[in-house]
C-alpha positions as CSV (number, residue, x, y, z in Angstrom):
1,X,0.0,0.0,0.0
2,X,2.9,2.2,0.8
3,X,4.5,1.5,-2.4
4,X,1.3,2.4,-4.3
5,X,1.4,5.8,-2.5
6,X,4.8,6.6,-3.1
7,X,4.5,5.8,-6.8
8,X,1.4,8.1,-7.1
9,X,3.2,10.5,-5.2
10,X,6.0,10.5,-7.3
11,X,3.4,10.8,-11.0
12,X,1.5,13.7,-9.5
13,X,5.2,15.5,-9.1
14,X,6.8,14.7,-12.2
15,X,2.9,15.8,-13.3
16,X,3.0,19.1,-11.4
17,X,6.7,19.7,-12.6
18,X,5.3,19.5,-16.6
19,X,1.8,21.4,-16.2
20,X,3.1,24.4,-13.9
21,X,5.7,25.3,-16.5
22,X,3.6,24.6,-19.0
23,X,0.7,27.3,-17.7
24,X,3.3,30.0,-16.8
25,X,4.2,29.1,-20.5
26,X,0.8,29.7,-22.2
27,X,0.1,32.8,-19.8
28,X,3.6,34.4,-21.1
29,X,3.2,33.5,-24.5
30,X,0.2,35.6,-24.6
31,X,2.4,38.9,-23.4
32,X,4.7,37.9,-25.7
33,X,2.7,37.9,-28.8
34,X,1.5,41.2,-27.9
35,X,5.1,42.9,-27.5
36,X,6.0,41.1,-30.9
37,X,3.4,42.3,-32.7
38,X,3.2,45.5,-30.9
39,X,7.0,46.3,-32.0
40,X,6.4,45.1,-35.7
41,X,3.5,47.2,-36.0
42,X,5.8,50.5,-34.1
43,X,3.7,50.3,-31.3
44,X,5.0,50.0,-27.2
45,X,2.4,46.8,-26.2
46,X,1.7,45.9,-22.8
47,X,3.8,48.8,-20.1
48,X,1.6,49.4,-17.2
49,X,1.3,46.5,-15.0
50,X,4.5,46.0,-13.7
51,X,8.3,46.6,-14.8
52,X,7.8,46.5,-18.4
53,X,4.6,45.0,-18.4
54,X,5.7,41.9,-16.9
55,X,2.9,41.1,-14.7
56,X,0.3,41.5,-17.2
57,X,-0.7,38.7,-17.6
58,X,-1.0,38.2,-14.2
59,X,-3.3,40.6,-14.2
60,X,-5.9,39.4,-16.9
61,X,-5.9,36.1,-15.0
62,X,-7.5,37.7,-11.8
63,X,-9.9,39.9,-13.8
64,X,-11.2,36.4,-15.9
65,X,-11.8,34.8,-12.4
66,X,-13.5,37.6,-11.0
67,X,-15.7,37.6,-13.7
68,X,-19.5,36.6,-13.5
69,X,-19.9,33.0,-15.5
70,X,-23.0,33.8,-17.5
71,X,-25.1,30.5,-19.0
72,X,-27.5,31.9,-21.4
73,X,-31.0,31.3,-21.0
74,X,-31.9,27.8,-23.3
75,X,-28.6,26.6,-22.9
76,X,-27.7,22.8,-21.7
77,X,-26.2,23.8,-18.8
78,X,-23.7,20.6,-18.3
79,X,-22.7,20.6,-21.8
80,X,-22.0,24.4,-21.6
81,X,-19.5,23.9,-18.5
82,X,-17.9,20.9,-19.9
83,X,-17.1,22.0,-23.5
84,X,-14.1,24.6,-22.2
85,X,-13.0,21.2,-20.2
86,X,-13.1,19.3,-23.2
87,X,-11.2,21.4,-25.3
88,X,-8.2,22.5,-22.7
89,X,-7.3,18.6,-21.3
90,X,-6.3,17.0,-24.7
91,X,-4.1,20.2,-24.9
92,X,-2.4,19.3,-21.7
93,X,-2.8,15.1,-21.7
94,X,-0.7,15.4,-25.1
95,X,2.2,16.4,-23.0
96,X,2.6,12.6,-21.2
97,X,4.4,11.5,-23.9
98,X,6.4,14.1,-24.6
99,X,10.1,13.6,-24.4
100,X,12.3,17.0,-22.9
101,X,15.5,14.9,-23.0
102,X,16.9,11.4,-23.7
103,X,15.5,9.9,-19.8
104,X,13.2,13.4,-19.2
105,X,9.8,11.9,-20.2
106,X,6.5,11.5,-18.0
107,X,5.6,7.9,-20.3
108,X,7.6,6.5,-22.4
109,X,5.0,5.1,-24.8
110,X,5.4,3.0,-27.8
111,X,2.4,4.2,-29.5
112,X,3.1,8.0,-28.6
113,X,2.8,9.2,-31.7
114,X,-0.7,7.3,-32.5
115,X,-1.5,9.2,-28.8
116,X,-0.4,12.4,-29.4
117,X,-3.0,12.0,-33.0
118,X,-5.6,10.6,-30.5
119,X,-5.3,14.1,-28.1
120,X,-5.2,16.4,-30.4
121,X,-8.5,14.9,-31.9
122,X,-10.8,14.7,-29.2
123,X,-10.5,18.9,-28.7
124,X,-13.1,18.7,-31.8
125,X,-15.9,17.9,-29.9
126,X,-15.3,20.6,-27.0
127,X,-15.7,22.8,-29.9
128,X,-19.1,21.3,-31.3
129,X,-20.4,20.9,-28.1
130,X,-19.7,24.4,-27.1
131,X,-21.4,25.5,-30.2
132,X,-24.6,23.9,-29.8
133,X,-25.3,23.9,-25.6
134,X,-24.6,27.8,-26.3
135,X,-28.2,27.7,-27.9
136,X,-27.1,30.4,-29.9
137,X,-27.1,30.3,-34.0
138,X,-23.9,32.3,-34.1
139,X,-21.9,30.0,-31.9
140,X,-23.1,27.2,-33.6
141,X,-22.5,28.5,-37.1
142,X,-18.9,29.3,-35.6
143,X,-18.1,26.1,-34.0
144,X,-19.4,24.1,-37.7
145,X,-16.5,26.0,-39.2
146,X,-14.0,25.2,-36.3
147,X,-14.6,21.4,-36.9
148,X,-15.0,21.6,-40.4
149,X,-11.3,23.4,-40.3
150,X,-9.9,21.3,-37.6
151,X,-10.8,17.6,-39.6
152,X,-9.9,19.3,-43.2
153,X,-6.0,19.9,-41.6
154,X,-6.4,16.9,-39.3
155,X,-6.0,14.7,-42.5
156,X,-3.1,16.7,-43.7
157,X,-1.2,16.3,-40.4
158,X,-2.4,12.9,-40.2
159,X,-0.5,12.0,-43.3
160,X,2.4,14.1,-42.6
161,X,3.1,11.8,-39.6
162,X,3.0,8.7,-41.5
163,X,5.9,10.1,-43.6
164,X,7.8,10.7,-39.8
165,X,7.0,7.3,-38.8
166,X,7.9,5.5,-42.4
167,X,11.2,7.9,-42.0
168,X,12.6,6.6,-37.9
169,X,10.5,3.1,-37.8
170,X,8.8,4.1,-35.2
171,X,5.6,5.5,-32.8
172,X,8.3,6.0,-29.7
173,X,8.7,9.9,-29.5
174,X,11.9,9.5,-28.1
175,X,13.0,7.0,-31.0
176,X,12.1,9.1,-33.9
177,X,14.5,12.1,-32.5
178,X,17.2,9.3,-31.4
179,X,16.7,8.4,-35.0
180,X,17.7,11.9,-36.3
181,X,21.5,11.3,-34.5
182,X,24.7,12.8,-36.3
183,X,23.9,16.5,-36.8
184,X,21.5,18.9,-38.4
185,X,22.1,16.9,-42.0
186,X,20.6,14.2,-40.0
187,X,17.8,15.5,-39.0
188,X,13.8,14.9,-40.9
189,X,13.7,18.4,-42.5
190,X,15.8,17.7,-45.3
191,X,14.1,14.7,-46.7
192,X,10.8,15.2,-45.4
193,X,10.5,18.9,-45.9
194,X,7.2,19.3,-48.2
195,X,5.6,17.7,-45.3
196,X,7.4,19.5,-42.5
197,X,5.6,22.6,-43.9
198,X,2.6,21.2,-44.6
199,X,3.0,19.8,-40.8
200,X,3.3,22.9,-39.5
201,X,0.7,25.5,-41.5
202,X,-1.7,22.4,-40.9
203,X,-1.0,23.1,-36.9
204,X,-1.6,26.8,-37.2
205,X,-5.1,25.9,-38.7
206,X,-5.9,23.6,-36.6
207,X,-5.2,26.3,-33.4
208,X,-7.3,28.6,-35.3
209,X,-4.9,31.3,-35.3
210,X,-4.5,33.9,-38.3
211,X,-4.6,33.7,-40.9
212,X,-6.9,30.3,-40.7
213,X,-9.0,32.2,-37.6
214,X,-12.2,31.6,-39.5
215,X,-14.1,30.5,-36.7
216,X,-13.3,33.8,-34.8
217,X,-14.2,36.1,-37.9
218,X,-15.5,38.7,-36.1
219,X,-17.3,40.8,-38.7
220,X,-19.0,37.3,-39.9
221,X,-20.0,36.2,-37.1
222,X,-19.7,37.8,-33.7
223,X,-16.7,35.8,-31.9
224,X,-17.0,31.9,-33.7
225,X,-18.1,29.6,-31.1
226,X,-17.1,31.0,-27.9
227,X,-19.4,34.0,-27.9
228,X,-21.6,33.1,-25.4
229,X,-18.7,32.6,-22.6
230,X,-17.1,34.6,-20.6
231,X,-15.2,34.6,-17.3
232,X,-13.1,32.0,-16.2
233,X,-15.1,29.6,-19.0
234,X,-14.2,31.8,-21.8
235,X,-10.2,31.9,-20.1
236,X,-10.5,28.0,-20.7
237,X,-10.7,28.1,-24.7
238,X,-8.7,31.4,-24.6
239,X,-5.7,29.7,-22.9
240,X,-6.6,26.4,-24.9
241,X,-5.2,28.3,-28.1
242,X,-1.8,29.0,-26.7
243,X,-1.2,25.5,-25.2
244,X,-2.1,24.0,-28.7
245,X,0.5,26.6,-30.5
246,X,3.2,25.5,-27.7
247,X,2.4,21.7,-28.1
248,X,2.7,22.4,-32.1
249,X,5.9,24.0,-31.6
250,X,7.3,20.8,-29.6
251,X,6.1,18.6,-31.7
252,X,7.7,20.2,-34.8
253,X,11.0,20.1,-33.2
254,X,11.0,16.9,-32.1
255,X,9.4,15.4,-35.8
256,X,11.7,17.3,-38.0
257,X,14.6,19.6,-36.2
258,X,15.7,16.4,-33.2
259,X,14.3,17.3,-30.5
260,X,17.0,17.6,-27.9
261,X,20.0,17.0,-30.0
262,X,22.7,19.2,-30.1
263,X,22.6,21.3,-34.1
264,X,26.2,21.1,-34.0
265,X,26.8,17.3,-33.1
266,X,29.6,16.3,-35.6
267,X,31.2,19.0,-36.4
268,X,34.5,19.5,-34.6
269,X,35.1,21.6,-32.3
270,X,31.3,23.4,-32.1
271,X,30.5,20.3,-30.6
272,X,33.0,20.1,-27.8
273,X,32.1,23.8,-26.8
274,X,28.4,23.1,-26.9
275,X,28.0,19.5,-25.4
276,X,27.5,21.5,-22.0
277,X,24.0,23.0,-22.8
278,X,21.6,20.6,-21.9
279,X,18.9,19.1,-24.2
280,X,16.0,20.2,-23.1
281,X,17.6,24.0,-23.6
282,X,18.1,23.0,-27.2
283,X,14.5,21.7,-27.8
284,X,13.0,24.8,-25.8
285,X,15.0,26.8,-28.4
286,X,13.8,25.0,-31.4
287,X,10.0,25.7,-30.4
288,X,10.6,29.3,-28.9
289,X,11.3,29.6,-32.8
290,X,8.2,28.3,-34.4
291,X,6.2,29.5,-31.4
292,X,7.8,32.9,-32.8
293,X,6.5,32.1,-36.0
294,X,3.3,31.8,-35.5
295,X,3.4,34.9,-33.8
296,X,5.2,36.9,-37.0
297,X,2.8,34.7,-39.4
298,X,-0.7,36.5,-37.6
299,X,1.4,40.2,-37.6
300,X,1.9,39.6,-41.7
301,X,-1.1,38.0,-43.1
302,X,-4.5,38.7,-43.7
303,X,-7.8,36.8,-43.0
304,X,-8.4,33.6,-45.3
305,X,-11.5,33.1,-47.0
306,X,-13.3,30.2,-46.1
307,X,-13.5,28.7,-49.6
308,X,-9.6,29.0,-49.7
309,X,-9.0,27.7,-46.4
310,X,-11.0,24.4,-47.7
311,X,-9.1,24.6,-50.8
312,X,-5.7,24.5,-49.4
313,X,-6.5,21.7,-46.9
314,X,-8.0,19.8,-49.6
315,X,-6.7,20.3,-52.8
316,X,-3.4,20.8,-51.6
317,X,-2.5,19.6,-48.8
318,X,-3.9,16.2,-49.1
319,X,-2.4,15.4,-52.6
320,X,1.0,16.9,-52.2
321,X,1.3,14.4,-48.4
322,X,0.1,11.6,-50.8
323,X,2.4,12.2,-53.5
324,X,5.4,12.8,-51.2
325,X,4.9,9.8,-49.4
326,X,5.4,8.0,-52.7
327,X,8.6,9.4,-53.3
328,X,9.7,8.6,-49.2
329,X,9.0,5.2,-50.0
330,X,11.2,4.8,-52.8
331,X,14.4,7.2,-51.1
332,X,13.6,4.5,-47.9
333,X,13.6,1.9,-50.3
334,X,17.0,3.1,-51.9
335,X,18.4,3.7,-48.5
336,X,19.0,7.3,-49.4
337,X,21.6,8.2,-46.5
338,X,22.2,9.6,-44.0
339,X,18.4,9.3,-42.9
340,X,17.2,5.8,-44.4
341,X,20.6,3.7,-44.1
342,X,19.4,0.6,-42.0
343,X,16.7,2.4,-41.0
344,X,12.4,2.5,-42.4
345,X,10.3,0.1,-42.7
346,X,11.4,-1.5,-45.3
């Protein structure tokens, strides 16, 4: 029995060590997309609260709690709570199988990859359901688009991964980087690169963000599917956004840019001077930069329109990941090095 409480003891920690970051994460990425865009667009951003606007977002965390949950009149009251539930856990949950470092992992799954596919799923139907218990025709007309977006790039994704997994052999998150050993040469980006950037504009629609925010279009309709929340409720799907854009960012590092390796591994004497930094500073680098992105890519562009949002996931996407993993199964069959010597499925 004691052993059974230790061992729960010890997950809850090595939990509480991953989501704590994490939120401080997503609460500071939201300050730091407004100084970003604020400076590209010559303006100051956030200054008041704080030394430089530090504890800003600090601040819009107590005023969302201290704000009145409304629940519309009409609406299903328990689907209405548990939509912003729904759609911020897979967010989080994703994270189990995440791998910081070579032994820095909560599980060490052999399916992660088929689980981190199965998370970032399931936030569909927290967007659906929030729609309809709103009992409001604008939220539901919003959160039909969301899905409709969200399964058009899910597919994309989808088949971008099987090219990651025909490339290492493997579901094992922390395989697929080991795989990408021997320097930046080595790495997935090289011989999988259509569908790294298919990979990753597929993740910034399927976060909603701009310029895939079709769901949010304001001058369409109202606020997309969230409109009728507010408070701590409305915080949920707010916060939501920026843990899917961090998990994105992750997973794009550790898919195609290896994780925690070291860039310079291989080449003499970069190596020696930077085998000191550990790995998890190297993957934290790799998604600071297409967490950075993402950020630069909604200061740049304008809106899509919905029949070219569609388009691109469908008549684009979807063929090019198709065609692409045609060609990946000839350079695996080859053994085109240094990715595919004695390794694939082949």
């Amino acid at each position: 029995m004691l052993d059974i409480i230790i061992d729960f003891f010890i997950i809850g920690t090595k939990i509480g060590l991953i989501l704590l970051p994490l939120i401080l994460a997503v609460a500071y990425t939201t300050y730091a997309e407004r100084k970003i865009i604020g400076y590209m667009q010559m303006r100051v951003g956030p200054n008041r609260v704080g030394p430089k606007g530090w504890l800003q977002p600090i601040a819009d965390v107590i005023k969302l709690l201290m704000k009145e949950v409304v629940i519309p009149s009409g609406a299903n009251k328990g689907l209405f709570l548990l939509a912003p539930i729904l759609f911020i856990a897979p967010s989080f949950a994703a994270w189990a199988v995440i791998p910081f470092d070579a032994e820095l992992v909560l599980a060490n799954s052999d399916v992660g990859l088929l689980y981190i596919l199965a998370m970032t799923s399931i936030a569909v139907y927290g967007v659906i359901i929030a729609g309809w218990a709103s009992n409001s025709k604008y939220a539901l007309l919003g959160s039909l688009r969301s899905a409709s977006q969200i399964i058009s790039y899910e597919i994309a994704m989808g088949f971008a991964l099987v090219g990651v997994l025909m490339a290492s052999g493997s579901m094992n998150l922390g395989e697929i980087v080991k795989g990408q050993e021997g320097g930046f040469w080595h790495w997935y980006w090289i011989p999988l690169l259509p569908l790294l950037v298919i990979y990753w504009i597929s993740g910034v629609a399927e976060t909603n963000r701009a310029p895939f925010d079709l769901p949010e279009g304001e001058s369409e309709i109202v606020a997309g599917f969230h409109v009728e929340y507010a408070g701590i409720s409305f915080a949920l799907f707010f916060l939501a956004e920026y843990a899917n854009m961090i998990l994105i960012s992750v997973l794009t590092a550790l898919f195609f840019f290896g994780g925690w390796l070291n860039p310079f591994q291989g080449i003499p004497f970069i190596e020696g001077i930077t085998n000191w930094v550990p790995g998890i500073a190297w993957l934290l680098l790799k998604a600071g930069f297409f967490l950075f992105l993402m950020i630069w890519l909604r200061a740049t562009f304008p809106r899509y329109r919905y029949d070219q949002i569609m388009r691109l996931g469908w008549k684009v996407f979807i063929p090019v990941t198709v065609v692409w993993l045609m060609i990946l199964t000839f350079m695996i069959k080859a053994g085109v090095g240094p990715w595919f010597t004695g390794r694939g499925v082949f």
